[in-house]
N, C-alpha and C positions, 0 to 999 in steps of 0.2 A: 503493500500500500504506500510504498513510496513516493510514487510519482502519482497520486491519488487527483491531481489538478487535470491528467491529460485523460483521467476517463469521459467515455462517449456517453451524455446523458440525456443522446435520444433511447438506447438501447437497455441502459445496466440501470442497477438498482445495489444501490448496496443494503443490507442487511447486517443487523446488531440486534442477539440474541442472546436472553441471560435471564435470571432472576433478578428477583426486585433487589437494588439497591446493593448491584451488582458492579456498576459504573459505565451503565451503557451509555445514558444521557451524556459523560463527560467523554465520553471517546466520541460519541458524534459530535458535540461538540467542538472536541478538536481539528474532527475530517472536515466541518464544517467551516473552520476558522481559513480550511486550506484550498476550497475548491466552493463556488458555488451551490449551497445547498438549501432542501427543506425536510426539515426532519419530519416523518409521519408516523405518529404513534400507531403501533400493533399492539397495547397492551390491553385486556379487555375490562381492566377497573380503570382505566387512567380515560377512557373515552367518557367518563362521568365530570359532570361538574363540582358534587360535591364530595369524592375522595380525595382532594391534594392531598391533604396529609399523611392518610395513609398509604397512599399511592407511589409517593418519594417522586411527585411530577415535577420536572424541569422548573426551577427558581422563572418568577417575572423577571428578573434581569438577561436569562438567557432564551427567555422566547423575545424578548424584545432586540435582543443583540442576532440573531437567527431567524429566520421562518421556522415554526411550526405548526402541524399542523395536525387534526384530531384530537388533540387534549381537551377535555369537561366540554365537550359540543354536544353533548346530552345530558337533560337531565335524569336527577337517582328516580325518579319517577317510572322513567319510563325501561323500557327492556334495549338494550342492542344486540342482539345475533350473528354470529360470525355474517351468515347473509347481509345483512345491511351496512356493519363496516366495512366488510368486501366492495360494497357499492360507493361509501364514501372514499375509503381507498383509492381505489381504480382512478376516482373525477380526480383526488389529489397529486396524483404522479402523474397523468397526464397535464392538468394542472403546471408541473411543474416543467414539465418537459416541454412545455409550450413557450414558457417564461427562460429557457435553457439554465434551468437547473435537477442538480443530481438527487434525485429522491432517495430519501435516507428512511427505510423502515427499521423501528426501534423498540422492541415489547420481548416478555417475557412470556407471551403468547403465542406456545407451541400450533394450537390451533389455528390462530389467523393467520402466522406465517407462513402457516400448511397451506391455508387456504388462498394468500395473495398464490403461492408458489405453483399450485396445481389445482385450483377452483374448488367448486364443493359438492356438493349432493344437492339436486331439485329437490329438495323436501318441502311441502306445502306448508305454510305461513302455521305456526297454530296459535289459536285466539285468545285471549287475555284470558277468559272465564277458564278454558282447560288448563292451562298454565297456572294459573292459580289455585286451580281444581288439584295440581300434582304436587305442589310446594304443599297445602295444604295436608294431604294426604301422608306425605311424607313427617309432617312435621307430628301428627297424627301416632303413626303406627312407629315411628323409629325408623333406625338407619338400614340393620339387620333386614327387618321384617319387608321393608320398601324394596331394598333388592331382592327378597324373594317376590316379591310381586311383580316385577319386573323379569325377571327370569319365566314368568310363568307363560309373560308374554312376547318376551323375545331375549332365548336362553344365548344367541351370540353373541349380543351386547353386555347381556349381564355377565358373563362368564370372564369377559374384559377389564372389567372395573370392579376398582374396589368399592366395598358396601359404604368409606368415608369419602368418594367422588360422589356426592349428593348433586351438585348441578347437572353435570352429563346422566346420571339416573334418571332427575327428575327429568330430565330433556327426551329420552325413552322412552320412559312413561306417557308423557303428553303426545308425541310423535305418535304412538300405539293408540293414544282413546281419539287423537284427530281425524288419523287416516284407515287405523284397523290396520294397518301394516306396521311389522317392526322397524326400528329405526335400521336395523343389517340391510333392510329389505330396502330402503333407499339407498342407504350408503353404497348398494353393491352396482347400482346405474352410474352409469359414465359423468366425470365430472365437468363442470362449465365454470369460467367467471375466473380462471387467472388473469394477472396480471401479466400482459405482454413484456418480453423483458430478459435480460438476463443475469443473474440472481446471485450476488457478490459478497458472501459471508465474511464479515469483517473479524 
């Protein structure tokens, strides 16, 4: 990454990858200090408005010093879905690549990086009642007992995950009372929605 100013950023994408408060944000940071760039969050709690703090998001002094882009553009209200940061995503590196700068994706978010890298599963939208309807349910019966209910209805997911992965469970679950189909049973269709690109792990 030496010579990091002469990459092509109609083409590449770099990527920084890590756990929270790992010092991603300071290494983009510094790529950034060196090459035109705009940093765009992949992590899936920092797309919230109100986690900074938990979050470890990027200080106001270095999104002002920097483009960034995706950090608290949702509120804790509402739900994001790899699907729809996929969709914000996509607008932002084109976004940037129009403006000729080097898009920097930045999260701790094995998912969505999965998912800029190689798109996702068409799984049909499911509606706020079910989704609550599972969180519910779970909160309900326990961790144990939720994964047996989920195994009931689709034993190749459940067989994946551990009984304390409560989000991707409940995401199972609802996916099953939405469509009647397991979530294996979408995941196993061809995926759509990467990001054009080639894909520069930092």
């Amino acid at each position: 990454m030496s010579d990091i100013s002469s990459i092509d950023v109609s083409q590449n994408i770099l990527v920084i990858a890590g756990p929270t408060a790992s010092g991603k944000s300071a290494i983009a940071m510094d790529i950034a200090q060196k090459c035109n760039s705009v940093i765009i969050n992949a992590d899936s709690m920092q797309v919230y408005s109100d986690l900074q703090i938990l979050t470890a998001r990027p200080t106001h002094q270095d999104m002002e010093t920097t483009p960034h882009a995706l950090y608290g553009v949702i509120d804790g209200s509402r739900r994001c879905n790899v699907r729809h940061w996929l969709e914000l995503a996509t607008r932002e590196v084109e976004k940037a690549r129009l403006l000729g700068k080097l898009p920097i994706l930045v999260g701790g978010t094995g998912l969505y990086l999965n998912a800029a890298r190689h798109g996702i599963s068409q799984i049909p939208e499911v509606s706020e009642e079910i989704h609550n309807k599972a969180v519910s349910v779970h909160q309900d019966i326990g961790a144990r007992s939720f994964k047996e209910l989920v195994a009931q209805n689709d034993s190749e997911t459940a067989s994946r995950l551990a009984e304390g992965d409560s989000q991707r469970l409940i995401r199972a679950m609802e996916v099953y009372w939405q469509t009647n189909k397991p979530l294996s049973y979408w995941q196993s269709h061809s995926l759509t929605g990467a990001i054009s690109g080639n894909f520069i792990h930092v």
